[in-house]
C-alpha positions as CSV (number, residue, x, y, z in Angstrom):
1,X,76.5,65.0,63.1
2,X,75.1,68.1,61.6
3,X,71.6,66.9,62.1
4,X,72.7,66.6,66.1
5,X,72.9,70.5,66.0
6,X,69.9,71.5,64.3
7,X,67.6,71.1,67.5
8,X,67.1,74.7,68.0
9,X,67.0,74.3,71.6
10,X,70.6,73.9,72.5
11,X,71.5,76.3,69.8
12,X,69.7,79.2,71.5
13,X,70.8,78.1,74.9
14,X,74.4,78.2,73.6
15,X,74.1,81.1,71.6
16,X,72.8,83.4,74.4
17,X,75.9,81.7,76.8
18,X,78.1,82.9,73.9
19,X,76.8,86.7,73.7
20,X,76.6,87.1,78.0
21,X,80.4,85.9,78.2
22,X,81.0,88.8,75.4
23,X,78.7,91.4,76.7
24,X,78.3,92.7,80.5
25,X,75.2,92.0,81.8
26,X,74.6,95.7,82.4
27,X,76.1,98.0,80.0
28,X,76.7,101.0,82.0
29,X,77.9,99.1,84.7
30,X,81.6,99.0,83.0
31,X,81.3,102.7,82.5
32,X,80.5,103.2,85.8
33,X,83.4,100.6,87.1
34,X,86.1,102.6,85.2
35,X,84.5,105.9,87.1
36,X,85.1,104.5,90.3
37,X,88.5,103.1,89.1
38,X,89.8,106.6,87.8
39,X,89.8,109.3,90.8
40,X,89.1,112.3,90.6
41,X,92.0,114.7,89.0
42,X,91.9,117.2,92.4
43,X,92.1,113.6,94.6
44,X,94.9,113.1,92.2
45,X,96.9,116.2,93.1
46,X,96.4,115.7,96.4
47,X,97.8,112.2,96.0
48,X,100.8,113.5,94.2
49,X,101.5,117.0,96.9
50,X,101.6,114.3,99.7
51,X,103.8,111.9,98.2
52,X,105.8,114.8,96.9
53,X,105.9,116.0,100.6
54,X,106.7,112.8,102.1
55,X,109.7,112.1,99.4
56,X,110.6,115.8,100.2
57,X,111.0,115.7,103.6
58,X,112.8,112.4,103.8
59,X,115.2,113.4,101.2
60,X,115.8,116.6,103.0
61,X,116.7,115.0,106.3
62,X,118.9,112.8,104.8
63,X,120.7,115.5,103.7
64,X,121.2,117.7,106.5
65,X,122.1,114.7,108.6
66,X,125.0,114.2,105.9
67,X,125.8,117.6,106.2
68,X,125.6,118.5,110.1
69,X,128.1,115.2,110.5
70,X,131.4,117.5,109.9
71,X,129.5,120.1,112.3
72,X,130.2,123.4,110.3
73,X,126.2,123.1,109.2
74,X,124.5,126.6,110.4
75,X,121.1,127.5,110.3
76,X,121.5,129.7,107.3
77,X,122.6,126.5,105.6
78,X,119.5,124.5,106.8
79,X,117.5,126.8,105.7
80,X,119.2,127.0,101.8
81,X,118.4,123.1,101.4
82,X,114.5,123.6,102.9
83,X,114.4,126.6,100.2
84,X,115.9,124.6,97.3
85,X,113.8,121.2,97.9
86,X,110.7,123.7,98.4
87,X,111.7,125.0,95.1
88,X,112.5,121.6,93.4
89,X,109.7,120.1,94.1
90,X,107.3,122.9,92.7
91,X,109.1,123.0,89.3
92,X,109.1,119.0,88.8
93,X,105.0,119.0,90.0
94,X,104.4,122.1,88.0
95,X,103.7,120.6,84.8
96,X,101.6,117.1,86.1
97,X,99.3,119.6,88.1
98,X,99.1,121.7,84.9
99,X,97.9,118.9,83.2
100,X,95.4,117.7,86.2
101,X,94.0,121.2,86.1
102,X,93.1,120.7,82.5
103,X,91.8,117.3,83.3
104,X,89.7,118.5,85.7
105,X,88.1,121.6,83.7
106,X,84.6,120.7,82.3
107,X,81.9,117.8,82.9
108,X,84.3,115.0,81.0
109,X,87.7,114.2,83.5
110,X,90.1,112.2,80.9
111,X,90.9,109.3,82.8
112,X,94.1,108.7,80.9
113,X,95.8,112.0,82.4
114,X,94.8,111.3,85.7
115,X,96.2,107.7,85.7
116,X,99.3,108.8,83.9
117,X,100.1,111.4,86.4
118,X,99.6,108.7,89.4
119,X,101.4,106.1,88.2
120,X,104.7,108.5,87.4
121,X,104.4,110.7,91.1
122,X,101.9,109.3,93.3
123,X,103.2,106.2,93.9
C-alpha cells in the first residue's frame, strides 16, 4: 500500500486540503473579523450607561411604588431614592469606565477589557 501513496499527485492535492483547513484563506481577514467582533471601548460605555440607566430606573420605580403603598412617601423622600440610585450607580460603573478609558487611550484598544466589561454590565 505504500507504493499506492507515492503518486505525487494526490499527495499535493491532499497536502494543500490539509494546510487551507488549518490556515484562513486570507490572513488578515481573522484580524480584521475579531475588529469588527470587539467594539469600540467608548460604544462600550455607552452600552454599559444605558443599561445602567435602564436597570436604574426600573429598580427605582419598583421602589417607590413599594414605598408610596403605606401613603406616608413625600417628595423629599422620592427624591433621597433618585439621589442614592444616581449615586449607586456612579460608584459601581466608576471603575469599568476607568478601565474602558484606558482601553481606549492610544492606537491599540485591548479587546479583552472591552469584552470583559460587557459581558459583566452591559448585558
Amino acid at each position: 500500500m505504500t507504493g499506492a501513496s507515492s503518486t505525487g499527485a494526490n499527495e499535493g492535492t491532499d497536502a494543500d486540503a490539509v494546510d487551507g483547513a488549518e490556515r484562513p484563506a486570507d490572513p488578515g481577514a481573522e484580524t480584521t473579523d475579531q475588529a469588527a467582533e470587539t467594539p469600540d471601548p467608548d460604544a462600550a460605555r455607552a452600552r454599559i450607561r444605558e443599561r445602567a440607566g435602564e436597570v436604574r430606573e426600573r429598580e427605582v420605580e419598583t421602589a417607590l411604588t413599594k414605598l408610596d403603598t403605606r401613603g406616608d412617601l413625600s417628595e423629599r423622600d422620592r427624591e433621597a431614592v433618585e439621589r442614592l440610585a444616581d449615586r449607586l450607580v456612579a460608584r459601581l460603573l466608576a471603575a469599568p469606565e476607568r478601565s474602558l478609558r484606558a482601553a481606549a487611550e492610544g492606537d491599540d484598544h485591548d479587546p479583552e477589557t472591552v469584552a470583559t466589561a460587557l459581558s459583566l454590565f452591559g448585558e
